[in-house]
C-alpha positions in Angstrom: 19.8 7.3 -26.4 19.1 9.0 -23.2 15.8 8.9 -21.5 14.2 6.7 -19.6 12.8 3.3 -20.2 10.6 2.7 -17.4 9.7 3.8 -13.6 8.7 1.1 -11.3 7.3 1.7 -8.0 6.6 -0.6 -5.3 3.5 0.2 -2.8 2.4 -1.1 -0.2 -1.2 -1.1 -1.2 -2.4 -1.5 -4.7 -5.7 -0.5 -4.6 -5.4 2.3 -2.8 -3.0 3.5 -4.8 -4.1 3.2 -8.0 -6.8 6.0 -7.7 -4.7 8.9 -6.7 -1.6 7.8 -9.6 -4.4 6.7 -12.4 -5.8 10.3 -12.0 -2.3 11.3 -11.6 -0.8 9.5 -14.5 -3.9 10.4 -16.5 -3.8 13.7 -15.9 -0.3 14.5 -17.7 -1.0 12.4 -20.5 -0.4 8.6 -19.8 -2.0 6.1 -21.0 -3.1 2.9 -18.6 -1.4 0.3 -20.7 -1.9 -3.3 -18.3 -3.5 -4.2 -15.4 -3.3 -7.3 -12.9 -4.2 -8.3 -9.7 -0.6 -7.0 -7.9 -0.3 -4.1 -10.3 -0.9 -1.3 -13.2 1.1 -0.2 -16.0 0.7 3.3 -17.7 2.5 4.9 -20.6 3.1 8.1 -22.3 5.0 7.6 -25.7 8.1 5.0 -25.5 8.1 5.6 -21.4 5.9 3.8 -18.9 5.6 3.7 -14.9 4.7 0.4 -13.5 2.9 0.5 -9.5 3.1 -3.1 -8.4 2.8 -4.9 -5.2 5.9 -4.6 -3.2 7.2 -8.8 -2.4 8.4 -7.5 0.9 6.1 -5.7 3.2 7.7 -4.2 6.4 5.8 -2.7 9.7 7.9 0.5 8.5 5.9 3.1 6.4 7.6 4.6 3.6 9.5 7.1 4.2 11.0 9.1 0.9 13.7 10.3 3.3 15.7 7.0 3.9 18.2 6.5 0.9 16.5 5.7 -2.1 14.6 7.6 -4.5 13.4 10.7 -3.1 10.8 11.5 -5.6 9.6 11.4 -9.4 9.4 15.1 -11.7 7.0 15.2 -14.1 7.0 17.8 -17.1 3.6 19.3 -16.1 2.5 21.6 -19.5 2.8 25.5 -19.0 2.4 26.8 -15.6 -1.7 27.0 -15.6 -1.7 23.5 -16.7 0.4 22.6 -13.3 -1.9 25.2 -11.4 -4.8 23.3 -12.5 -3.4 19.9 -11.6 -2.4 21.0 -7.8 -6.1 22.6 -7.5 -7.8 19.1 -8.7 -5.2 17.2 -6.7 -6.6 16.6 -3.3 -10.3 15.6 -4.4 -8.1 12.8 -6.0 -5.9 11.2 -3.4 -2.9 13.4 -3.0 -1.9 15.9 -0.5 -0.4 19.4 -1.7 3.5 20.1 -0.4 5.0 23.1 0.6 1.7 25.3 0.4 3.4 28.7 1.6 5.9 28.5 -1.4 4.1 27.0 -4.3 4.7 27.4 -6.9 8.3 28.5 -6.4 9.5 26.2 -3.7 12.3 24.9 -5.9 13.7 28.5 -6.2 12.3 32.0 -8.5 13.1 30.4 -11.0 11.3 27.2 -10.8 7.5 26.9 -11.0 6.2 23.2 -10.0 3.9 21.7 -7.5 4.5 18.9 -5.1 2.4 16.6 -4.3 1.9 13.4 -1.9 0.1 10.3 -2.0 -1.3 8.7 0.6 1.8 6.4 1.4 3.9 9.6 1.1 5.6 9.5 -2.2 6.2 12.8 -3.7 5.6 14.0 -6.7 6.8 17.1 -8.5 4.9 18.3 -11.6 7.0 21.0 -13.5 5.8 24.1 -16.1 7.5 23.8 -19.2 7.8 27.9 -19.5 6.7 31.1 -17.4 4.7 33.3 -17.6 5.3 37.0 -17.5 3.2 37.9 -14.6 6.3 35.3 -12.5 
């Protein structure tokens, strides 16, 4: 059964975060499924993406760069749906990427968006078709 179970990221800063991925999260149809004090679950179907707390704060930012995960694709709904999304996304916490390609920074034949939150993990939100007018 391929797929994936679960996402969990660790942040630096729960509450912060929490706005910018609930919105986020909300946005391409997840559910908020738990909430503590160190953390937030949300789900969508038999998936879910868990922001907790990180055990082991450093004086180093994150930096999506470093080896590790780079960042997290979303399927984003048809390619107004992810237009839509990057438009709303700055009044909600996250910074638009690569502004001067969008929405084909991933190549002509790739329509997403990128987005960053405020401790710089990337996001990529991905149309499920194009349109003819690409």
């Amino acid at each position: 059964m391929p797929g994936i179970h679960h996402l969990e990221i660790w942040v630096r800063d729960i509450d912060r975060a929490r706005g910018p991925w609930a919105w986020l999260l909300t946005a391409l149809g997840f559910e908020r499924s738990q909430t503590w004090n160190g953390g937030t679950s949300w789900a969508c179907g038999a998936t879910y993406l868990t922001l907790t707390t990180s055990p082991h704060l450093s004086a180093d930012d994150h930096d999506r760069r470093r080896p590790g995960m780079n960042h997290v694709a979303f399927h984003g709904g048809e390619p107004a749906d992810v237009d839509a999304l990057v438009t709303a996304a700055p009044a909600h916490g996250w910074t638009p990427l690569y502004a001067d390609r969008y929405p084909h920074a991933g190549g002509p034949d790739h329509y997403a968006g990128w987005l960053e939150d405020p401790d710089g993990f990337k996001v990529e939100v991905v149309a499920s078709s194009r349109t003819a007018a690409d």
